[in-house]
KOLRO-293229 format. One record per residue: residue number from 1; residue in one letter; x, y, z of N, C-alpha, C, CB in turn. Coordinates in steps of 0.1 Angstrom, whole numbers, plus 5000, padded with zeros to 4 digits. Glycine has a CB too. Example, Ala and Ser with C-alpha at 12.3 -4.5 7.8 and 13.67 -1.06 7.14 Angstrom:
# KOLRO-293229
drenfi n = 1&res = a&n_c1 = 5132&n_c2 = 4943&n_c3 = 5078&ca_c1 = 5123&ca_c2 = 4955&ca_c3 = 5078&c_c1 = 5132&c_c2 = 4967&c_c3 = 5078&cb_c1 = 5113&cb_c2 = 4955&cb_c3 = 5090
drenfi n = 2&res = s&n_c1 = 5128&n_c2 = 4978&n_c3 = 5071&ca_c1 = 5137&ca_c2 = 4989&ca_c3 = 5071&c_c1 = 5129&c_c2 = 5000&c_c3 = 5079&cb_c1 = 5141&cb_c2 = 4994&cb_c3 = 5057
# end
This chain:
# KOLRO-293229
drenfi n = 1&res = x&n_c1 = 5008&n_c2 = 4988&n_c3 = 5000&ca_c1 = 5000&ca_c2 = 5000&ca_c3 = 5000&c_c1 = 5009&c_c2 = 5012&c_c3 = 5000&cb_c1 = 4990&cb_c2 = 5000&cb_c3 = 5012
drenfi n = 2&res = x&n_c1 = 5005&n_c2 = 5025&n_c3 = 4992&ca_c1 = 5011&ca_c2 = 5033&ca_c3 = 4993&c_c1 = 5012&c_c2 = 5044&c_c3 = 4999&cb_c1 = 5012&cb_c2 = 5035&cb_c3 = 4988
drenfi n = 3&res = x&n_c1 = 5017&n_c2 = 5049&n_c3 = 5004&ca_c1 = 5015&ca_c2 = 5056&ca_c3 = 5017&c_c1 = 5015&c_c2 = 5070&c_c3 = 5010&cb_c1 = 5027&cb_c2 = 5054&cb_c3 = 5029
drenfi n = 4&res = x&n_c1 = 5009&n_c2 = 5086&n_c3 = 5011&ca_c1 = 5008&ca_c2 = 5096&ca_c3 = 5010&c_c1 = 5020&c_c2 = 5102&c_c3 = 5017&cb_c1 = 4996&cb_c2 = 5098&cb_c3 = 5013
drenfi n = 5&res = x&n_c1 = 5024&n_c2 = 5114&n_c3 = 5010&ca_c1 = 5036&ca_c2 = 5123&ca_c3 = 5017&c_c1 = 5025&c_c2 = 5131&c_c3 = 5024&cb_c1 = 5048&cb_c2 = 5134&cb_c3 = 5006
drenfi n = 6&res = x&n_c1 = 5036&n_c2 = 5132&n_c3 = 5037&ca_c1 = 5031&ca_c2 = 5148&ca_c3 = 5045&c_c1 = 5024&c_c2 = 5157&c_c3 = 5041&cb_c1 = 5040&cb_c2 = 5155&cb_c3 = 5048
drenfi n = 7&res = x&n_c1 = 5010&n_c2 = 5159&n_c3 = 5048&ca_c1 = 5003&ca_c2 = 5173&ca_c3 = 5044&c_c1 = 5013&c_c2 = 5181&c_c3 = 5054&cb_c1 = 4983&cb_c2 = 5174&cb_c3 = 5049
drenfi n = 8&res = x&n_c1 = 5014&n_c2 = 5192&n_c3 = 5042&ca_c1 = 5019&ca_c2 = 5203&ca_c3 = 5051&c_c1 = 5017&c_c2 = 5217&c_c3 = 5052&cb_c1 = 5029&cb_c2 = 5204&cb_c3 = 5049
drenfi n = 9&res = x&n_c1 = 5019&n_c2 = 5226&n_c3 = 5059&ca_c1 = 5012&ca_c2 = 5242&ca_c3 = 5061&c_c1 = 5014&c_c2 = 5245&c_c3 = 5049&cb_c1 = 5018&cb_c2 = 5255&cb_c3 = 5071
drenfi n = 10&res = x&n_c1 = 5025&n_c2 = 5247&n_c3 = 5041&ca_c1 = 5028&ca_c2 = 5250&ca_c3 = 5024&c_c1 = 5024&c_c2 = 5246&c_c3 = 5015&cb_c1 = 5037&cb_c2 = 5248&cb_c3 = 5019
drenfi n = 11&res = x&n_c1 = 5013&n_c2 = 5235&n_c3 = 5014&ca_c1 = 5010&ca_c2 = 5231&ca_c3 = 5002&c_c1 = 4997&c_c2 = 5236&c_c3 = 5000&cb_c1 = 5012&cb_c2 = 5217&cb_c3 = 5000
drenfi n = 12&res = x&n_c1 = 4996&n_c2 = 5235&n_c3 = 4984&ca_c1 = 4979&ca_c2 = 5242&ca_c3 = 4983&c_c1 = 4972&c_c2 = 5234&c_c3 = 4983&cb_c1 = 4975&cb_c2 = 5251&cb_c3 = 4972
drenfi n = 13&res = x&n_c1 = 4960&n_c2 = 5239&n_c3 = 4987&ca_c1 = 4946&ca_c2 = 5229&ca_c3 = 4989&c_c1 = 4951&c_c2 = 5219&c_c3 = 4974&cb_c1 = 4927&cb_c2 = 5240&cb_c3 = 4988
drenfi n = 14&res = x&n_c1 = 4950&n_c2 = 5226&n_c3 = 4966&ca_c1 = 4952&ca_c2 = 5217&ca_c3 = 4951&c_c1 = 4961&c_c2 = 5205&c_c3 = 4956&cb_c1 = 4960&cb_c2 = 5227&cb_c3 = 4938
drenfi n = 15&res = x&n_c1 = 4971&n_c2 = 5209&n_c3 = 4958&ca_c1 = 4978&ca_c2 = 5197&ca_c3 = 4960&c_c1 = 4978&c_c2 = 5188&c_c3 = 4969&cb_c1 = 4989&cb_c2 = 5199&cb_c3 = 4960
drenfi n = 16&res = x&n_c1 = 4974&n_c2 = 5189&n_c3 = 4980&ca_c1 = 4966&ca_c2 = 5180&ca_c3 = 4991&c_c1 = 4953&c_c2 = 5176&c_c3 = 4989&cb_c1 = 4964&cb_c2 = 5186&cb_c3 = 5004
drenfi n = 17&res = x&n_c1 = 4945&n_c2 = 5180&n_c3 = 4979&ca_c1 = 4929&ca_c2 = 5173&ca_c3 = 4977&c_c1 = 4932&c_c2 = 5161&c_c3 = 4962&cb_c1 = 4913&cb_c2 = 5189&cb_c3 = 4972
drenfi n = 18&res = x&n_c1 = 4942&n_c2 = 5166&n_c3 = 4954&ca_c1 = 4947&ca_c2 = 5159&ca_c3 = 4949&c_c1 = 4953&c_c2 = 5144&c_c3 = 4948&cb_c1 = 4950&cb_c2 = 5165&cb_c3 = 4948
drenfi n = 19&res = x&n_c1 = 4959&n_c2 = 5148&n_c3 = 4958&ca_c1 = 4969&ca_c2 = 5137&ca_c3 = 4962&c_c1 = 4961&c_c2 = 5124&c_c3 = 4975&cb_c1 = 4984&cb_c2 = 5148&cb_c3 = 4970
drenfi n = 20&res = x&n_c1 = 4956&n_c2 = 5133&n_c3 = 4986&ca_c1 = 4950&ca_c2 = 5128&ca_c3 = 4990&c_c1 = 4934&c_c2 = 5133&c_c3 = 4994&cb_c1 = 4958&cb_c2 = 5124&cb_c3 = 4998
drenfi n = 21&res = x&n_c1 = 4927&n_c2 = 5128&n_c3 = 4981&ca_c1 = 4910&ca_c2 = 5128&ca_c3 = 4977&c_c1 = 4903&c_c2 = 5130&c_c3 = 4995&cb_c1 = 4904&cb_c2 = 5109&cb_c3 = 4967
drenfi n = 22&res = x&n_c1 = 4906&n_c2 = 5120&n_c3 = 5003&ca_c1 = 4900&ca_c2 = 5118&ca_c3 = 5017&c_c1 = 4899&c_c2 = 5133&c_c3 = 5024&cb_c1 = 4910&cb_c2 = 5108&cb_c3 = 5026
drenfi n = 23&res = x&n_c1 = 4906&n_c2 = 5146&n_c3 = 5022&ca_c1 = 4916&ca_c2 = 5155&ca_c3 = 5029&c_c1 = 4904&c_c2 = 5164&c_c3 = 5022&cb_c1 = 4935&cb_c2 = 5156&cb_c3 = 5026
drenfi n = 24&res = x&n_c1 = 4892&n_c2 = 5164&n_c3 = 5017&ca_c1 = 4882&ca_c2 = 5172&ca_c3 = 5014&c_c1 = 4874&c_c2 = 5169&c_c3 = 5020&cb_c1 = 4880&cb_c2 = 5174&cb_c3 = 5003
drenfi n = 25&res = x&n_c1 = 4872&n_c2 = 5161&n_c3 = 5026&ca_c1 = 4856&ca_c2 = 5156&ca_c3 = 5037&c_c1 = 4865&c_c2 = 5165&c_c3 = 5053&cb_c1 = 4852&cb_c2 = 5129&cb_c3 = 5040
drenfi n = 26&res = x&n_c1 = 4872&n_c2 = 5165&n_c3 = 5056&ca_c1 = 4879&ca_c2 = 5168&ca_c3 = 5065&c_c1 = 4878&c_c2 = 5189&c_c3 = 5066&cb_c1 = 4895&cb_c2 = 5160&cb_c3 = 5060
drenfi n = 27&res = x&n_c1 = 4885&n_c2 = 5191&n_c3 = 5052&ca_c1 = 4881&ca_c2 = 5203&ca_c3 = 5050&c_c1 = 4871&c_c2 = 5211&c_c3 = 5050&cb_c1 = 4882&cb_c2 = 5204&cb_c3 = 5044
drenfi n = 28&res = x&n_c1 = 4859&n_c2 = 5204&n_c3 = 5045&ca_c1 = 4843&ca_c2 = 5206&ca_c3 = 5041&c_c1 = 4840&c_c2 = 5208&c_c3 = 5052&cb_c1 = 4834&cb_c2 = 5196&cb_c3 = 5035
drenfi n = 29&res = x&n_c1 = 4843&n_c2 = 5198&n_c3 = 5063&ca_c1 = 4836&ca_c2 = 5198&ca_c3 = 5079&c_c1 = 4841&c_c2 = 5211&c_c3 = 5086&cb_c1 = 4842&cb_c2 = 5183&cb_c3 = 5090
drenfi n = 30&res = x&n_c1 = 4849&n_c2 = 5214&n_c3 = 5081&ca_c1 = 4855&ca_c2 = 5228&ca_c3 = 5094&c_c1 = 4849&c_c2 = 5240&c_c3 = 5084&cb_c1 = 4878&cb_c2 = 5231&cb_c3 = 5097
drenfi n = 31&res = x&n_c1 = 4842&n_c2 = 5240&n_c3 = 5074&ca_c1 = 4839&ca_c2 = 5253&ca_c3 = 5065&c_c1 = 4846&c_c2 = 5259&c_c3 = 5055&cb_c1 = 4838&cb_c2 = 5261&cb_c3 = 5070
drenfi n = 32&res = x&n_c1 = 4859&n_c2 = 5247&n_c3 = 5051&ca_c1 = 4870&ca_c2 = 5253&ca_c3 = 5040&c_c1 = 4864&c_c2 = 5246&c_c3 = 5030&cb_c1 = 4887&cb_c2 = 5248&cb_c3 = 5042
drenfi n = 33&res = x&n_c1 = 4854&n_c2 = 5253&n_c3 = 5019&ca_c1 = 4852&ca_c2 = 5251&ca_c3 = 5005&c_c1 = 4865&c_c2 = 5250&c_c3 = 4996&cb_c1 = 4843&cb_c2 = 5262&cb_c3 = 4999
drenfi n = 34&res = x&n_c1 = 4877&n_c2 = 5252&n_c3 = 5004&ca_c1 = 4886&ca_c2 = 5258&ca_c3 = 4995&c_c1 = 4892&c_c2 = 5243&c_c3 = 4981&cb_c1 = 4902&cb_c2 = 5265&cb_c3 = 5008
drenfi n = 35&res = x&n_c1 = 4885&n_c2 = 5233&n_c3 = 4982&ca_c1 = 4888&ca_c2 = 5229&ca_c3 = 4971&c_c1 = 4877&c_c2 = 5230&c_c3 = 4959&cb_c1 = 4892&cb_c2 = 5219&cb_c3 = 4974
drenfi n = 36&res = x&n_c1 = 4870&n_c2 = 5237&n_c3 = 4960&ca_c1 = 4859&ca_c2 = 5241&ca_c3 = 4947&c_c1 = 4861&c_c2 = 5254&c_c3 = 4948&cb_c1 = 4842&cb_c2 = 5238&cb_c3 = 4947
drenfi n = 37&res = x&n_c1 = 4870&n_c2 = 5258&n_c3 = 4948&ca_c1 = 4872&ca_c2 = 5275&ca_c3 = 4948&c_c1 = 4885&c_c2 = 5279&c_c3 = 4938&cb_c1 = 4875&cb_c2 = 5281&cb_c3 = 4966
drenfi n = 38&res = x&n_c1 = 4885&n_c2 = 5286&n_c3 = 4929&ca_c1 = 4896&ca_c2 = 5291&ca_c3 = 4922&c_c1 = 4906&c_c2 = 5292&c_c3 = 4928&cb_c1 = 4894&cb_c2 = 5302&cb_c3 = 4919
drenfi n = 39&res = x&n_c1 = 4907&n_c2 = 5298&n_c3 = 4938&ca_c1 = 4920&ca_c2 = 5303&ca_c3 = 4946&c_c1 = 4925&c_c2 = 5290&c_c3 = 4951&cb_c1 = 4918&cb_c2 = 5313&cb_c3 = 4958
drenfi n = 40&res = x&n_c1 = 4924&n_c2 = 5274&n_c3 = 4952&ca_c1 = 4928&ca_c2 = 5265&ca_c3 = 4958&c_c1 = 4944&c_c2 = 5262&c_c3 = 4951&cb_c1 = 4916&cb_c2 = 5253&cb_c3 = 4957
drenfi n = 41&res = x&n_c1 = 4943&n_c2 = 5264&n_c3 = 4940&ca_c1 = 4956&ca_c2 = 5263&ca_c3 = 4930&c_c1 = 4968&c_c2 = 5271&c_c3 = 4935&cb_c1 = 4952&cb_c2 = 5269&cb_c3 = 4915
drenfi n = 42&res = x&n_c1 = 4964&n_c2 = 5281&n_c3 = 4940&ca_c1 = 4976&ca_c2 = 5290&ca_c3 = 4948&c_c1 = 4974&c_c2 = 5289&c_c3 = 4963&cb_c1 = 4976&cb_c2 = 5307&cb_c3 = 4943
drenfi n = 43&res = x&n_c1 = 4965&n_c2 = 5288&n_c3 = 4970&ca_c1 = 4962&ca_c2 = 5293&ca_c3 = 4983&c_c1 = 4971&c_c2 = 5279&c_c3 = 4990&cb_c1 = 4942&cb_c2 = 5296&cb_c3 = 4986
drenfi n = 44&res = x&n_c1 = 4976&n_c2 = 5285&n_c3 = 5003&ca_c1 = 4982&ca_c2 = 5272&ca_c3 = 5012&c_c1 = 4973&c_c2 = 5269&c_c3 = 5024&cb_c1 = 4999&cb_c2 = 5277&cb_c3 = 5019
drenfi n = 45&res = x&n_c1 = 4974&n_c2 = 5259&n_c3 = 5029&ca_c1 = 4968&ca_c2 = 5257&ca_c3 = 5037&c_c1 = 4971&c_c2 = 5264&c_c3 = 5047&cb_c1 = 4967&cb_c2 = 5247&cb_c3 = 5038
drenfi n = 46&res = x&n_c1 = 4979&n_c2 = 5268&n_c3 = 5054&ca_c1 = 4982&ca_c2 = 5278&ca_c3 = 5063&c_c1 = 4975&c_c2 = 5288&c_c3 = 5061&cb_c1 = 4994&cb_c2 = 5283&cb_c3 = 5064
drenfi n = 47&res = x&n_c1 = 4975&n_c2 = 5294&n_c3 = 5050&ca_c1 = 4967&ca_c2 = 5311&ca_c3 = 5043&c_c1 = 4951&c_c2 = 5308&c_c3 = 5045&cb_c1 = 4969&cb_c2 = 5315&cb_c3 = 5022
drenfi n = 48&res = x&n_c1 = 4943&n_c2 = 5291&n_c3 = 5043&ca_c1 = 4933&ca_c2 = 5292&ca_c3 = 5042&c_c1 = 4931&c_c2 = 5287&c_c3 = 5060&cb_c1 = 4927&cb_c2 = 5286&cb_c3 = 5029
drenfi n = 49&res = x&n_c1 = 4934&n_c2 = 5286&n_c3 = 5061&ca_c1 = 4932&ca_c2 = 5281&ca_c3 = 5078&c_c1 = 4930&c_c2 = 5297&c_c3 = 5089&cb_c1 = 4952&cb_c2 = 5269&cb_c3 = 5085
drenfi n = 50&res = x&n_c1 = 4940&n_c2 = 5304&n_c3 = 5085&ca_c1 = 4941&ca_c2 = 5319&ca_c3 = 5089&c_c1 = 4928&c_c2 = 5324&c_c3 = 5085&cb_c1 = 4953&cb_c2 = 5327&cb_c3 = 5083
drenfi n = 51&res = x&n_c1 = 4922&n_c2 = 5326&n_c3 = 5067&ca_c1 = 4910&ca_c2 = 5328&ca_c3 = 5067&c_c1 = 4895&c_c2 = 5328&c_c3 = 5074&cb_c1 = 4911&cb_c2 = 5325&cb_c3 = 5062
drenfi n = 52&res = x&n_c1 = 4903&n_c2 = 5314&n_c3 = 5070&ca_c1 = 4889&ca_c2 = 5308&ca_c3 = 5080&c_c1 = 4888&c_c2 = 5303&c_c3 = 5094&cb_c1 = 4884&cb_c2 = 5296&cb_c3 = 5074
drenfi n = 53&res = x&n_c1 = 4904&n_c2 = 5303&n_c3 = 5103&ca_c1 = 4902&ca_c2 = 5307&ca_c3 = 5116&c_c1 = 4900&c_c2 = 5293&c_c3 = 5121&cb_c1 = 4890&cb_c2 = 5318&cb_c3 = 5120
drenfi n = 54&res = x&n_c1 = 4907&n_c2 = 5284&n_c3 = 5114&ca_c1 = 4912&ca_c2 = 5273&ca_c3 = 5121&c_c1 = 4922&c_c2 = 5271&c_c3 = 5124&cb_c1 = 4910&cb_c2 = 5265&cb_c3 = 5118
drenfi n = 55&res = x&n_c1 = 4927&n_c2 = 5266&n_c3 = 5136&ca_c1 = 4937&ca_c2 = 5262&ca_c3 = 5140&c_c1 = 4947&c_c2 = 5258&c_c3 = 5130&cb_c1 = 4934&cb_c2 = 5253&cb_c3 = 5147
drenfi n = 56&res = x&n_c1 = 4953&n_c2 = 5257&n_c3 = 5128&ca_c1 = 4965&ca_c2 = 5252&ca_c3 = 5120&c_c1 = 4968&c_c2 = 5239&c_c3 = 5123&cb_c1 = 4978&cb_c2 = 5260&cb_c3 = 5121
drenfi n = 57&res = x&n_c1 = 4978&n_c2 = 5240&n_c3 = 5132&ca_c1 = 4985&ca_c2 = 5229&ca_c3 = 5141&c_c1 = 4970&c_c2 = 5211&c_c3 = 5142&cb_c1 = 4988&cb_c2 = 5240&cb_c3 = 5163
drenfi n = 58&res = x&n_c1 = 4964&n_c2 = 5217&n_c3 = 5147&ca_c1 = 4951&ca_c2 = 5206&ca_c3 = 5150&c_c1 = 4947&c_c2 = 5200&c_c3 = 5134&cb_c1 = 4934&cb_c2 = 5215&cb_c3 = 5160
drenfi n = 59&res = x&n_c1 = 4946&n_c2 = 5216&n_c3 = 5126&ca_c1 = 4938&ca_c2 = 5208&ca_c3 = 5112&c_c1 = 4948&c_c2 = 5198&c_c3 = 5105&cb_c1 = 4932&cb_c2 = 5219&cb_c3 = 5099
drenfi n = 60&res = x&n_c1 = 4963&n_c2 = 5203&n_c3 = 5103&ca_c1 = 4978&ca_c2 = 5193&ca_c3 = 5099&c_c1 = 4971&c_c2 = 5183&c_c3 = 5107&cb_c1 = 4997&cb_c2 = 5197&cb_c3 = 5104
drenfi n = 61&res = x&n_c1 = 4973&n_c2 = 5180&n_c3 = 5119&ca_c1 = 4975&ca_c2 = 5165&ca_c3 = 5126&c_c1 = 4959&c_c2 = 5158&c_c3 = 5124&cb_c1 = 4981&cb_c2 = 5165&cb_c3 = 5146
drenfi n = 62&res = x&n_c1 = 4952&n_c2 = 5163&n_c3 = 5118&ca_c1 = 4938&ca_c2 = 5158&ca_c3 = 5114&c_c1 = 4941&c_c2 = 5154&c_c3 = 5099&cb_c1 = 4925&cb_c2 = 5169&cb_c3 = 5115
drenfi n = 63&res = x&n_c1 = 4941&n_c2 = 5159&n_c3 = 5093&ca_c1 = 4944&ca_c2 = 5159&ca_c3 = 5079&c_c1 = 4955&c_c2 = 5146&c_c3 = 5075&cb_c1 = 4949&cb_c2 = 5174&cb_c3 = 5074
drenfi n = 64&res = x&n_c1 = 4968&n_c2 = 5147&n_c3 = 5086&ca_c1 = 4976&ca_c2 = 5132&ca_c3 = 5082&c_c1 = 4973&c_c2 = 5124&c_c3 = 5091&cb_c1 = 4991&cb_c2 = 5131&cb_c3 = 5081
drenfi n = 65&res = x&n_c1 = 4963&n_c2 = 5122&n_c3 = 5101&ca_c1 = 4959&ca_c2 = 5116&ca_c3 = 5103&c_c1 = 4953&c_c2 = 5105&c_c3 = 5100&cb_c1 = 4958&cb_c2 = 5119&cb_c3 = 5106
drenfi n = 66&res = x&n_c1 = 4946&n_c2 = 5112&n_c3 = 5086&ca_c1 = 4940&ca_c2 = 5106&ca_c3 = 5077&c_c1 = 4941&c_c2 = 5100&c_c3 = 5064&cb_c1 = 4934&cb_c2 = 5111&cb_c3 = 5077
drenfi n = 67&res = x&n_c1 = 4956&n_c2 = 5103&n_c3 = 5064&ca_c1 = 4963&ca_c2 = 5096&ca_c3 = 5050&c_c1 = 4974&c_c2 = 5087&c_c3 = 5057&cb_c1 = 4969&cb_c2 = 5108&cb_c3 = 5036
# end
């Protein structure tokens, strides 16, 4: 089985919903649309977490939690 690399504060939504599909039910639940949104292609997850006023630290160790 193949294991997923590290979600990290730097990567954009694009490349974490991509990579690991699971990591958008996760997103959705806290109010980050940010993968049906234009800006997901550039935006990091750090930038959208600040937006939207989630924790950082908690949503990473959720998110690889889960890959």
């Amino acid at each position: 089985m193949k294991k997923n690399k590290k979600i990290t504060e730097k990567m954009t939504f694009a490349e974490v919903i991509s990579s690991n599909p699971d990591a958008a039910e996760i997103l959705f639940k806290k109010g980050m649309l940010c993968g049906c949104c234009p800006m997901a292609m550039m935006e990091t997850i750090e930038q959208g977490a600040k937006i939207h006023k989630v924790n950082l630290k908690n949503l990473l160790k959720e998110l690889n939690k889960k890959i």
